[in-house]
RODO-2510 file (C-alpha; in nm, 4 decimals, decimal comma):
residues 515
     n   res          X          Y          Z
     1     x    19,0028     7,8626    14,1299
     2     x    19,1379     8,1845    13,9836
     3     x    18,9158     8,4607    13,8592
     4     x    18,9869     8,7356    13,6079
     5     x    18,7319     9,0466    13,4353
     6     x    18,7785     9,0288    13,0605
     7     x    18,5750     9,2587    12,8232
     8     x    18,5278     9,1402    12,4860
     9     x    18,4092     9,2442    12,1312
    10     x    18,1707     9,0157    11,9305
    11     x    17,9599     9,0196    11,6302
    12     x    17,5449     9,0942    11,7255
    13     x    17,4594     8,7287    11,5714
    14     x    17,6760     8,5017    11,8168
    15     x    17,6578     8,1922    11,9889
    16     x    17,7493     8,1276    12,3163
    17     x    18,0260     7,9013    12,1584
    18     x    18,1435     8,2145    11,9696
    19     x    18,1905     8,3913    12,2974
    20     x    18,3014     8,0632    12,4312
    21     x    18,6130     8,0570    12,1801
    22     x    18,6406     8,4724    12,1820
    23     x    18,7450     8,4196    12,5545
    24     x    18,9498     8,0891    12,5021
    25     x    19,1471     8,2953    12,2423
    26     x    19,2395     8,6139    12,4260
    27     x    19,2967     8,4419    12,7423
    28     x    19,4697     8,1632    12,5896
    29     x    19,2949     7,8760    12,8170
    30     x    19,1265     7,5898    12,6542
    31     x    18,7557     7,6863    12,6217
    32     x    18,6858     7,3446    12,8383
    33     x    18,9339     7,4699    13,1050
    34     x    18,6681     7,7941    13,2358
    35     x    18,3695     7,9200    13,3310
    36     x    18,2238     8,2465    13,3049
    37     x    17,9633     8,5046    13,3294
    38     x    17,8569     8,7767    13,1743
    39     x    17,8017     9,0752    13,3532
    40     x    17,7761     9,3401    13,1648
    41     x    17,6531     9,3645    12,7506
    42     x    17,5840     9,7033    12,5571
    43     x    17,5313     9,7136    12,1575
    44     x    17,8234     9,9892    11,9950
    45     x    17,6322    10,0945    11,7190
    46     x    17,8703    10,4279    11,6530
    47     x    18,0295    10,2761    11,3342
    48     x    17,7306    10,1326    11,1104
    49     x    17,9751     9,9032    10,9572
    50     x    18,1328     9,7070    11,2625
    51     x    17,7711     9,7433    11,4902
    52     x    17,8958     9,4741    11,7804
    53     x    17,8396     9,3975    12,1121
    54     x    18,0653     9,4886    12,3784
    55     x    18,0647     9,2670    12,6948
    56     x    18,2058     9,2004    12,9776
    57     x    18,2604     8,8732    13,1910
    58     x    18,3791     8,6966    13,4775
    59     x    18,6032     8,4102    13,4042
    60     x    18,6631     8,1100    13,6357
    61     x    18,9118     7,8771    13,5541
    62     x    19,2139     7,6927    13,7296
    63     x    19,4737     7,8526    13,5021
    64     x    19,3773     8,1795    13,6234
    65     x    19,5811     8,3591    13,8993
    66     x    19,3495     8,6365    13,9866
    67     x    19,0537     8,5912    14,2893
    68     x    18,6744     8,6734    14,2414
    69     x    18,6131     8,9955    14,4277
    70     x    18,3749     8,9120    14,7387
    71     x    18,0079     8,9595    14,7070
    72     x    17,8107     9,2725    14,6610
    73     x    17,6538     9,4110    14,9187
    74     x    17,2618     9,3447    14,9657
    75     x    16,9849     9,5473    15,0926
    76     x    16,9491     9,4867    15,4716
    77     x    16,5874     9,4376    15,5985
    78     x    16,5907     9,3660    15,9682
    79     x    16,3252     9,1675    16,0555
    80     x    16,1024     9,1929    16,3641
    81     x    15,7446     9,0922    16,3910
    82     x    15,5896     9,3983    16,4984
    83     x    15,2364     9,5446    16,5882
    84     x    15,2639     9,8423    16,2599
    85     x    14,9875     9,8598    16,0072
    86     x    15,1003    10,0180    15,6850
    87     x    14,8155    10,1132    15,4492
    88     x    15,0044    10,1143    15,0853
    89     x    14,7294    10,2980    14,8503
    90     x    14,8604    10,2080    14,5221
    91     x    15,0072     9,8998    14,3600
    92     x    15,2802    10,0114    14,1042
    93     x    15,6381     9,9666    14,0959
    94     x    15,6555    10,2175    14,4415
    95     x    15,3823    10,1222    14,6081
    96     x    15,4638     9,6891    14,5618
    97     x    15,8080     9,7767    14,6669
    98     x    15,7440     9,9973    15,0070
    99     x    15,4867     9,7552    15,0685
   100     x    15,7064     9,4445    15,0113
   101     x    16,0462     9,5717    15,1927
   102     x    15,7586     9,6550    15,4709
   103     x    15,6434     9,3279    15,5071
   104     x    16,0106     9,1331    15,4682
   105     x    15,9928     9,3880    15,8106
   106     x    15,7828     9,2560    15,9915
   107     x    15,4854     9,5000    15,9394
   108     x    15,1320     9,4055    15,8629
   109     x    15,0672     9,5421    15,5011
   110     x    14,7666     9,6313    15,3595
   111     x    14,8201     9,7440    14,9735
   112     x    14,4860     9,9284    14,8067
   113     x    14,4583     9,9310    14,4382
   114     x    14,1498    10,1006    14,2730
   115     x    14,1248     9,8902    13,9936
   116     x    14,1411     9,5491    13,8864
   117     x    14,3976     9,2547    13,9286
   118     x    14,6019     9,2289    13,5939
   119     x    14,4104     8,9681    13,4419
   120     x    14,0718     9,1495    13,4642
   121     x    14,2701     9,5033    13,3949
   122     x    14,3525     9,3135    13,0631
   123     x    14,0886     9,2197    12,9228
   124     x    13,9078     9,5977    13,0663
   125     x    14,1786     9,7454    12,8284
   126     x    14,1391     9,4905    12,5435
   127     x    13,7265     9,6133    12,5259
   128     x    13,8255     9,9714    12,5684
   129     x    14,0271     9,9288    12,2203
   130     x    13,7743     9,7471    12,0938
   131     x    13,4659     9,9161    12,1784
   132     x    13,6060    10,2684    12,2784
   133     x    13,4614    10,2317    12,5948
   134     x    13,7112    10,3345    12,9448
   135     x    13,6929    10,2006    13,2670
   136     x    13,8284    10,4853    13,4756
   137     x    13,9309    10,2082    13,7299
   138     x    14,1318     9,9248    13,4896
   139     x    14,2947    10,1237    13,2051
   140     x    14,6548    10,1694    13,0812
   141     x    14,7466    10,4076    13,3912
   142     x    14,5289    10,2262    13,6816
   143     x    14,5219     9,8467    13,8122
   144     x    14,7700     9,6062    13,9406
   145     x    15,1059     9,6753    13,8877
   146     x    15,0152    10,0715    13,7543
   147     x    15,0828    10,2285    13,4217
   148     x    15,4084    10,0644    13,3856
   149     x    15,2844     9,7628    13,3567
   150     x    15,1587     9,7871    12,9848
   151     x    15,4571     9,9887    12,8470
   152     x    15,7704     9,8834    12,7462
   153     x    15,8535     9,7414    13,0707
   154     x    16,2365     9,9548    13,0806
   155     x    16,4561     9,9366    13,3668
   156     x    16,6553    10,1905    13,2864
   157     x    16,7839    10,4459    13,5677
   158     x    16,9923    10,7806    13,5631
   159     x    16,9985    10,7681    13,9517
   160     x    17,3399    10,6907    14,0605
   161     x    17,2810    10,6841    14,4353
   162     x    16,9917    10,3556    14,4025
   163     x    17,2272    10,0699    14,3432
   164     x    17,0685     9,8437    14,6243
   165     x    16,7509     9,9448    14,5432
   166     x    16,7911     9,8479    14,1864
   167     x    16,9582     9,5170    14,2736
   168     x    16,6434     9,4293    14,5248
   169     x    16,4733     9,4974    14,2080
   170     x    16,5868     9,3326    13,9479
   171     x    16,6411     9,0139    14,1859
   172     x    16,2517     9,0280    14,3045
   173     x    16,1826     9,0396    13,9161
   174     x    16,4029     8,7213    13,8279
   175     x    16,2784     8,5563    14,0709
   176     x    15,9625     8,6202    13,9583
   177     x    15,9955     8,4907    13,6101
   178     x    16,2201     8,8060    13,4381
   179     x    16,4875     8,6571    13,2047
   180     x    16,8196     8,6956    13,3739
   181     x    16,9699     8,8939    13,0686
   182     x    16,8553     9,2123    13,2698
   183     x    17,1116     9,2026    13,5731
   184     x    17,3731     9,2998    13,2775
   185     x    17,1821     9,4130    12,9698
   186     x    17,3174     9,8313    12,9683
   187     x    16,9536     9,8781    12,8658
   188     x    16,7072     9,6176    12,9984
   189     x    16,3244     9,5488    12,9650
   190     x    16,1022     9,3094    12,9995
   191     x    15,7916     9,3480    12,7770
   192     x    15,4230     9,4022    12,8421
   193     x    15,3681     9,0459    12,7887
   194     x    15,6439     8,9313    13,0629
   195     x    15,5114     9,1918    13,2668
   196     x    15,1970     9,0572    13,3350
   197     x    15,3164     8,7187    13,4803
   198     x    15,5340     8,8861    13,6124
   199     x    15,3715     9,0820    13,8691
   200     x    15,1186     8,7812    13,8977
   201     x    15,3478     8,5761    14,0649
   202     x    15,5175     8,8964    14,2926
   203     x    15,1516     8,9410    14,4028
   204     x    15,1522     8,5733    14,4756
   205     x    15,4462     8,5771    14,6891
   206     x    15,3435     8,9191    14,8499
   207     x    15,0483     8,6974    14,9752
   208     x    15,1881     8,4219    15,1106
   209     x    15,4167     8,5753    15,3202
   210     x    15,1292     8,7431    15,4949
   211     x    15,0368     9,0615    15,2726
   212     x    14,7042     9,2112    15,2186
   213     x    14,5560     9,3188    14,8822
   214     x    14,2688     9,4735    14,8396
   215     x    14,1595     9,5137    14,4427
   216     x    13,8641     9,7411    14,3406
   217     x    13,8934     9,9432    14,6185
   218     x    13,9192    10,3358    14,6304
   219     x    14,0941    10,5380    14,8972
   220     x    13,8506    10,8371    14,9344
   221     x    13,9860    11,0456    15,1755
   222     x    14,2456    11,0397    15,4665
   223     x    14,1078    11,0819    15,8183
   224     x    14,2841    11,3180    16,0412
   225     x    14,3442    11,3635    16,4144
   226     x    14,2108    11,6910    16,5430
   227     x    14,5857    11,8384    16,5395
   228     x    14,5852    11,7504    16,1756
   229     x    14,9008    11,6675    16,1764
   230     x    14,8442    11,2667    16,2460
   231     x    14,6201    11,0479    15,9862
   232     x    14,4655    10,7901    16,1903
   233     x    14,3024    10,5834    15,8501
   234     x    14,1538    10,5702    15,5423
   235     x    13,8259    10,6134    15,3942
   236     x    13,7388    10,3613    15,0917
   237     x    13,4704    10,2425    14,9329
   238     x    13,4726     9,9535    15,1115
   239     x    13,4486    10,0917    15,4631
   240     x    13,7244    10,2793    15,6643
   241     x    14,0438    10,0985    15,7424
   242     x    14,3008    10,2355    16,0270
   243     x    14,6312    10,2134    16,0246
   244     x    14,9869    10,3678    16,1990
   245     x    15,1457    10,4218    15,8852
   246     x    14,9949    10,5735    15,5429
   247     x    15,1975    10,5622    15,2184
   248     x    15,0527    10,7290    14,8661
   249     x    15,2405    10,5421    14,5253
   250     x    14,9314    10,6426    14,3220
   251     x    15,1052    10,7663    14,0372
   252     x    15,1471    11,0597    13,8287
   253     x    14,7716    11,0523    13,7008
   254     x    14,5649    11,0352    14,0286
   255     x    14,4375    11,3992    14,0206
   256     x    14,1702    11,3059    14,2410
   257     x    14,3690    11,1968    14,5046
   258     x    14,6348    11,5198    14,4117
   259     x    14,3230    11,7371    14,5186
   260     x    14,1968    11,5397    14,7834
   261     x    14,5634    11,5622    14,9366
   262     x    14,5809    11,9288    14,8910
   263     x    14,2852    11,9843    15,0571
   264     x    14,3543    11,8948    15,3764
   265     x    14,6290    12,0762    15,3927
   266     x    14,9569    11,8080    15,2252
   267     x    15,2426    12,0662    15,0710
   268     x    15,2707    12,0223    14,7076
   269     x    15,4877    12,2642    14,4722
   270     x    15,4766    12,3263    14,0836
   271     x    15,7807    12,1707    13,8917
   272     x    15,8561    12,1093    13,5020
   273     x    15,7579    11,8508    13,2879
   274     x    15,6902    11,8097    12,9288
   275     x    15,4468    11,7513    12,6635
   276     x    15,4085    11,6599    12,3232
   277     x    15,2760    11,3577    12,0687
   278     x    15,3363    11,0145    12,0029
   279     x    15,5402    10,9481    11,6606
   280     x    15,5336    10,6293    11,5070
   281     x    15,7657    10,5543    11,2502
   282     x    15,7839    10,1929    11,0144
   283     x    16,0528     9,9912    11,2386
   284     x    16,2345     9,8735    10,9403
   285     x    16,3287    10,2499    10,8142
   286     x    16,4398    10,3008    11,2242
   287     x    16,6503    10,0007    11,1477
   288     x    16,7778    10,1434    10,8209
   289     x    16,8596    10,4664    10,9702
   290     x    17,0186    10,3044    11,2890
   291     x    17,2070    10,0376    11,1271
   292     x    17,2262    10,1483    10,7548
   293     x    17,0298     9,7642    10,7400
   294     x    16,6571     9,6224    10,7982
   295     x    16,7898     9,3504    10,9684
   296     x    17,0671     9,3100    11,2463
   297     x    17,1535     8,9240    11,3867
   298     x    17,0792     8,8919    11,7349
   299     x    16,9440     9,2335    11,8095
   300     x    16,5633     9,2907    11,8078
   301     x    16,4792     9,6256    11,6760
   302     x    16,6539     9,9770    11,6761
   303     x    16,5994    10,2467    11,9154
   304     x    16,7225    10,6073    11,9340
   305     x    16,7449    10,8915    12,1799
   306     x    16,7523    11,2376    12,0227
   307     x    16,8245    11,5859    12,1799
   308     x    16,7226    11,9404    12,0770
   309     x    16,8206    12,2922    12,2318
   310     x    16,8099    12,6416    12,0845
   311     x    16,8147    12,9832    12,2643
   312     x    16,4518    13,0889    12,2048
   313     x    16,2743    12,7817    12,1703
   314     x    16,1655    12,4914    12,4249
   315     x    16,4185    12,2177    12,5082
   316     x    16,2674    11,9291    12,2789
   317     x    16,3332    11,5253    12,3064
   318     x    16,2544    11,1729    12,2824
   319     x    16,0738    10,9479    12,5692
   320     x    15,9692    10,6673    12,6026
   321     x    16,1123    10,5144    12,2688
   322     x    15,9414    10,1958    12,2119
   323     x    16,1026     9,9885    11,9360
   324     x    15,8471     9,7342    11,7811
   325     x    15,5749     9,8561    11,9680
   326     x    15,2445    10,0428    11,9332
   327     x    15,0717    10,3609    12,0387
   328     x    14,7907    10,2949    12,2932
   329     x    14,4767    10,4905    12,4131
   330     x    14,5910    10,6291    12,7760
   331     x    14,3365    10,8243    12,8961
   332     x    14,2586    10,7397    13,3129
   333     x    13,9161    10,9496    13,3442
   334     x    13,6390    11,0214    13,0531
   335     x    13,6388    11,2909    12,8274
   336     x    14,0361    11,3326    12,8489
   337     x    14,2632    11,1883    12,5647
   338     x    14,6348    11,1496    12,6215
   339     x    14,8173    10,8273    12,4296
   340     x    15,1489    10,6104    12,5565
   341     x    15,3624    10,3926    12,4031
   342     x    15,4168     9,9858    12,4687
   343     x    15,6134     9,7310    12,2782
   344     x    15,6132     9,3637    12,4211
   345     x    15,9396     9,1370    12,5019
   346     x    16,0499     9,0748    12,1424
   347     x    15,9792     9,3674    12,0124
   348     x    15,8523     9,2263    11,6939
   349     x    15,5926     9,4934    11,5854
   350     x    15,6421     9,6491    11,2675
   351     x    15,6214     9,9992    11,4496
   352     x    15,8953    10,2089    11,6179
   353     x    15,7033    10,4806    11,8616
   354     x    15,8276    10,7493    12,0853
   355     x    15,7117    11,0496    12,2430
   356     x    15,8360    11,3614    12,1245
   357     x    15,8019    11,6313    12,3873
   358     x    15,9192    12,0520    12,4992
   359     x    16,0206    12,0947    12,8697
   360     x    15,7488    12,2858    13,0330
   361     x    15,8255    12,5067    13,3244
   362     x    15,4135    12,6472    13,3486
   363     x    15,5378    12,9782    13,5699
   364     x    15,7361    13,0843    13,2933
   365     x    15,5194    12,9458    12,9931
   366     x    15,2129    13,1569    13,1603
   367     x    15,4187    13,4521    13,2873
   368     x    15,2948    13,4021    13,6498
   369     x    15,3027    13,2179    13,9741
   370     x    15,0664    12,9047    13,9740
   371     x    14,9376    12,7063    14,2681
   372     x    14,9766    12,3237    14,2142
   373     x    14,6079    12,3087    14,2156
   374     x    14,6056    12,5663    13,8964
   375     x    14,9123    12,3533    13,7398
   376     x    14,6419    12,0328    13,7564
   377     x    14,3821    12,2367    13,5816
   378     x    14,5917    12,3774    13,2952
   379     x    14,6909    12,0092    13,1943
   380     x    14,3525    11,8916    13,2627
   381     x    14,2205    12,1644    13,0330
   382     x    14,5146    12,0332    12,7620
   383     x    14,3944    11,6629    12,7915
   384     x    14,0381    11,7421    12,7758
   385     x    14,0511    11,9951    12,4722
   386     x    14,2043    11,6828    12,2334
   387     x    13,9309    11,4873    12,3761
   388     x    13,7053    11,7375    12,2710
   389     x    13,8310    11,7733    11,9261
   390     x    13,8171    11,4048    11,7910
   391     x    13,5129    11,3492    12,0202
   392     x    13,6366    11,0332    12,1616
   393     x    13,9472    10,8469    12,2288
   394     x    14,0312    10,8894    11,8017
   395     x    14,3847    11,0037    11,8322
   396     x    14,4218    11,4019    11,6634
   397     x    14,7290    11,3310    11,4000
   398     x    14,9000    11,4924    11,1319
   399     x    15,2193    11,3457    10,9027
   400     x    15,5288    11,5268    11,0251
   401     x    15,6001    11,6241    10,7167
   402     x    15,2716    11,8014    10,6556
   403     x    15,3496    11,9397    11,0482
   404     x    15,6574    12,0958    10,9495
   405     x    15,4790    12,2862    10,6763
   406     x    15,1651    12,3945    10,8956
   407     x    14,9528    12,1361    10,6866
   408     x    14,6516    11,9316    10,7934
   409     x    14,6779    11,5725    10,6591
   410     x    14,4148    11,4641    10,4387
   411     x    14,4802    11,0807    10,5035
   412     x    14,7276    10,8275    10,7394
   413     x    14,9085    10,5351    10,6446
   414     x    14,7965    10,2051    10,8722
   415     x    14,9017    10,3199    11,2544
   416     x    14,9550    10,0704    11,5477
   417     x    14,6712    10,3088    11,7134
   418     x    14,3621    10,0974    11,7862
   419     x    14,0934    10,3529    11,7778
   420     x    14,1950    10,5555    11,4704
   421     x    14,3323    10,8802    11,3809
   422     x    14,1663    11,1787    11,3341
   423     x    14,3145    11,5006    11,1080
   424     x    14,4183    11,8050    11,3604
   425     x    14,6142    12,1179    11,3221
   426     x    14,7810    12,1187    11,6283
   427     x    14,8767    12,4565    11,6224
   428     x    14,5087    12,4841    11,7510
   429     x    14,5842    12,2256    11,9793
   430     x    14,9066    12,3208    12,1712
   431     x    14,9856    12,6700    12,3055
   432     x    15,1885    12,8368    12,0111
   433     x    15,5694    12,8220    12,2208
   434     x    15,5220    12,4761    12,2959
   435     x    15,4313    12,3537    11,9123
   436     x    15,6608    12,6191    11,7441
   437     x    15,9395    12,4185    11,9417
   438     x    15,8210    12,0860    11,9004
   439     x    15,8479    12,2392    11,4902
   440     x    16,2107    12,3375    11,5368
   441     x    16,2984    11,9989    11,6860
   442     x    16,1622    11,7814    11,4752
   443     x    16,3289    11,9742    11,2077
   444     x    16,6457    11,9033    11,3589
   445     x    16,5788    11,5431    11,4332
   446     x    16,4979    11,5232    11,0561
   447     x    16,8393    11,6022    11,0093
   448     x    16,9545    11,3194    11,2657
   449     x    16,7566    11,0350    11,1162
   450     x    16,6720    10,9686    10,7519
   451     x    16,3088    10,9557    10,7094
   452     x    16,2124    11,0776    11,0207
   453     x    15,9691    11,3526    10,8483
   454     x    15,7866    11,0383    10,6971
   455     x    15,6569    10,9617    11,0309
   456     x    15,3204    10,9970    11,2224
   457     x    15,2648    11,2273    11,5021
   458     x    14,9602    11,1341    11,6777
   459     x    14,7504    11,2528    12,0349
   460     x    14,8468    11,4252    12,3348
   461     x    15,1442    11,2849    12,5650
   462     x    15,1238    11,4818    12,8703
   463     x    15,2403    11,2093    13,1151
   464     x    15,6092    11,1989    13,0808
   465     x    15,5994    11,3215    13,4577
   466     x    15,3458    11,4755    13,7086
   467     x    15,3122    11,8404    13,6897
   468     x    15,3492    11,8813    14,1153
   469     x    15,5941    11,7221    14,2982
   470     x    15,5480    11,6469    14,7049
   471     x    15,7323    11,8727    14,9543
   472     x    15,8933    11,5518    15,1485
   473     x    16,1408    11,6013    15,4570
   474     x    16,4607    11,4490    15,4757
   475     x    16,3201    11,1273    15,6321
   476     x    16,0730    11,1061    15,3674
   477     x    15,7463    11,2125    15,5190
   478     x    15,5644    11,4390    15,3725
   479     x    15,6230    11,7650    15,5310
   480     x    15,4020    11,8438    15,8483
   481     x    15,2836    11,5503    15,8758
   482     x    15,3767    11,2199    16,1350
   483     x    15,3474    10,9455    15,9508
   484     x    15,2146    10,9592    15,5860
   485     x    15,4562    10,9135    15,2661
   486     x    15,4349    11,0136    14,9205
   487     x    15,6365    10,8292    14,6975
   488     x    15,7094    10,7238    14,2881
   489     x    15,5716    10,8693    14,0630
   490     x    15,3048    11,0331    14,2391
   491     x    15,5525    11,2142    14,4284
   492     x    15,7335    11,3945    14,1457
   493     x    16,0310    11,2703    14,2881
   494     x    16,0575    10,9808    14,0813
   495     x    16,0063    10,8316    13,7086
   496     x    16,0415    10,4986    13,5512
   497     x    15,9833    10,1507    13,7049
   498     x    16,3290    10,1807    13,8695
   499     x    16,3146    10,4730    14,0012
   500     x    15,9566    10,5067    14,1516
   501     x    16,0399    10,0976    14,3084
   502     x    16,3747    10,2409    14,4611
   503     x    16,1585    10,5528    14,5854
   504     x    15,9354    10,3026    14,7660
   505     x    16,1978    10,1094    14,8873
   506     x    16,3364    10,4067    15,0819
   507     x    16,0209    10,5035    15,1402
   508     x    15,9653    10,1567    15,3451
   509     x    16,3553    10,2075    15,4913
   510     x    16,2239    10,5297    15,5963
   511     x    15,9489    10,4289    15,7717
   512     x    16,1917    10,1805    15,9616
   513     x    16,4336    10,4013    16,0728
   514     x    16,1357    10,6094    16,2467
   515     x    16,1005    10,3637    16,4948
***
């Protein structure tokens, strides 16, 4: 059977027997005569009047010469049944991932989650947008499967030097239920709503092959040998559990634990991250802007990425776009309000949302040296001062275009935010570099997109990455210490599902090569 690599151009609304007879055509092979695959698909939206896909596929057929290139390599887990306890405290993309390469090990896993298994976190988050009232256990940053678990569900990745990780990934999510289109999709997700059977059935298989979860339960405190340098266990709310082998995946909102960590003595350092609002956009003039159409064949909803630098002002950009999705209450502990952004699997919400955020490097913003613990604080202080202002978990908002021209707004359109808007000036919101730069960018994105100034900004987004980030040796460990890991999110060393899960992957591949 010969084998051949053929990239191909096609319009966004075809079949599979349009690719099918795209293939037959250039190779010039009956279309009965092959087989292929695709493995690799990315819209080329450049030209707004030839938008196509661009893919790539594997051919098999008989009339080929050519030979399929051997299989790529997999991530090795050497198995051993062993007499290691791992504690995992935290069940998002990291912590699941060092705790399930861990276990494939040999290891006996225990993973500790604070909140509430994904069905319960549900319906915790459904009354908090109904009723306004937050569990600071089950909410959109903390419960099974973490904060990504109700966004857009991306598995996009910058990190070049992850590729095993990332397959281990991706297969543990097909597997799982993920529709196979993300193993080539350039820019994959999977949806809130996939998400949450998703990690259902992961936790599922974490149990039956011998894994340990333990839901509503808090990790206090870590217990220390008199040397300090050697946690012996864990102190929870449900009694104290010992263990060789301690790994933190708690994400980039767990202050409490931050502190807790500090204070005994775990090395953190101060690094940049950003803030800025949610805006929310009608999808349809996205998709007008995008595609110079409401409506493209075969492609769910338009996205964009945009970019803004300036000597004098704050680096300003997108995150997080969500296309078809809506703007959700995010706040992890009462009297803070932050908002996120989630869009489910088809992306069929009449709202287009992204965060639009300045790089913030807090030494230089404040003109002094800050201790991690004082970094915490100031963005504490941020998050709690919107909270303040509305009262509640009412988003503070403006229309960009009254922003631009230092106006309050005097009324919204209908949002995708469930528990309303409130009028702010956010010049009394934000320190005065960071919103005079958020000004000049928007400006320019104005420029970049037609009717982006019709838009809503709403709320504080101050998660796009933690503040501190974990002094970690090159093994892993955090610094000083024997046998306790910080990893994902939490760590500052990581961002994005892909990311913090390859983080706890190495992590766990850490841990083994300690032995």
């Amino acid at each position: 059977m010969g084998f051949q690599v053929l990239d191909v151009n096609i319009q966004t609304g075809y079949t599979p027997v349009d690719l099918s007879q795209k293939i037959s055509k250039k190779l010039r092979i009956p279309s009965q005569s092959f087989t292929y695959t695709i493995e690799r698909k990315s819209l080329d939206s450049r030209d707004k009047h030839n938008i196509h896909w661009k893919i790539r596929v594997g051919v098999s057929s008989p009339s080929l010469r050519g030979e399929n290139p051997s299989t790529s390599p997999t991530l090795n887990i050497p198995y051993k049944k062993r007499d290691k306890k791992v504690v995992v405290i935290g069940s998002g993309p990291a912590g699941f991932f060092a705790g399930y390469v861990l276990l494939f090990a040999g290891f006996d896993v225990i993973l500790l989650e604070q909140g509430a298994d994904v069905d319960t976190r549900k319906a915790r988050i459904s009354r908090f947008e109904e009723t306004g009232l937050l569990d600071e256990r089950s909410n959109y940053g903390f419960g099974e499967g973490g904060a990504g678990t109700f966004s857009d569900g991306k598995l996009t990745c910058r990190t070049k030097t992850i590729s095993l990780e990332r397959q281990f990934i991706f297969d543990s999510y097909i597997e799982a239920g993920a529709p196979a289109e993300i193993a080539y999709l350039s820019s994959p997700h999977l949806g809130s709503d996939n998400l949450l059977g998703i990690i259902k059935t992961l936790r599922e298989t974490f149990i039956e092959k011998g894994g340990n979860i333990l839901f509503n339960t808090k990790a206090n405190r870590l217990l220390l040998s008199k040397d300090k340098q050697l946690p012996y266990a864990i102190d929870t709310d449900k009694g104290i559990i010992d263990s060789h082998y301690f790994v933190f995946a708690t994400g980039h909102s767990s202050y409490e634990t931050y502190r807790h960590l500090i204070s005994i003595g775990v090395p953190f350092r101060v690094k940049p991250f950003a803030i800025g609002s949610r805006v929310e956009h009608s999808q349809q003039s996205i998709n007008i802007s995008q595609w110079g159409k409401p409506v493209l064949p075969g492609v769910k909803a338009a996205e964009y990425k945009l970019t803004f630098n300036k000597d004098s002002f704050l680096p300003v950009y997108s995150f997080c776009m969500c296309p078809g999705g809506k703007v959700v209450p995010a706040a992890v502990t009462s009297q803070t309000n932050i908002v996120n952004g989630m869009s489910n699997y088809l992306r069929n919400s009449p709202y287009a949302n992204a965060a639009i955020v300045a790089a913030v490097d807090l030494p230089r913003l404040l003109n002094r040296e800050l201790t991690p613990l004082e970094a915490l604080d100031w963005l504490e202080v941020l998050e709690k001062r919107f909270y303040d202002y509305s009262k509640g978990y009412a988003a503070p908002a403006c229309l960009i275009h009254d922003f631009l021209e230092q106006r309050v707004s005097q009324s919204f359109p209908v949002t995708s935010y469930p528990l309303g808007l409130i009028s702010a000036d956010f010049d009394s919101l934000f320190p005065q570099v960071i919103v005079q730069s958020l000004r000049e960018g928007i400006t320019g994105f104005c420029r970049k997109i037609k009717s982006f100034d019709e838009g809503v900004m709403m709320g504080l987004e101050s998660k796009t990455s933690s503040p501190i980030q974990a002094v970690r040796d090159e093994g892993g460990k955090s610094a000083g210490f024997e046998n306790l890991y910080i990893c994902g999110e939490g760590s500052g060393l990581a961002g994005g599902i892909i990311s913090s899960g390859a983080d706890g992957i190495k992590t766990a591949l850490s841990i083994l090569k300690s032995l």
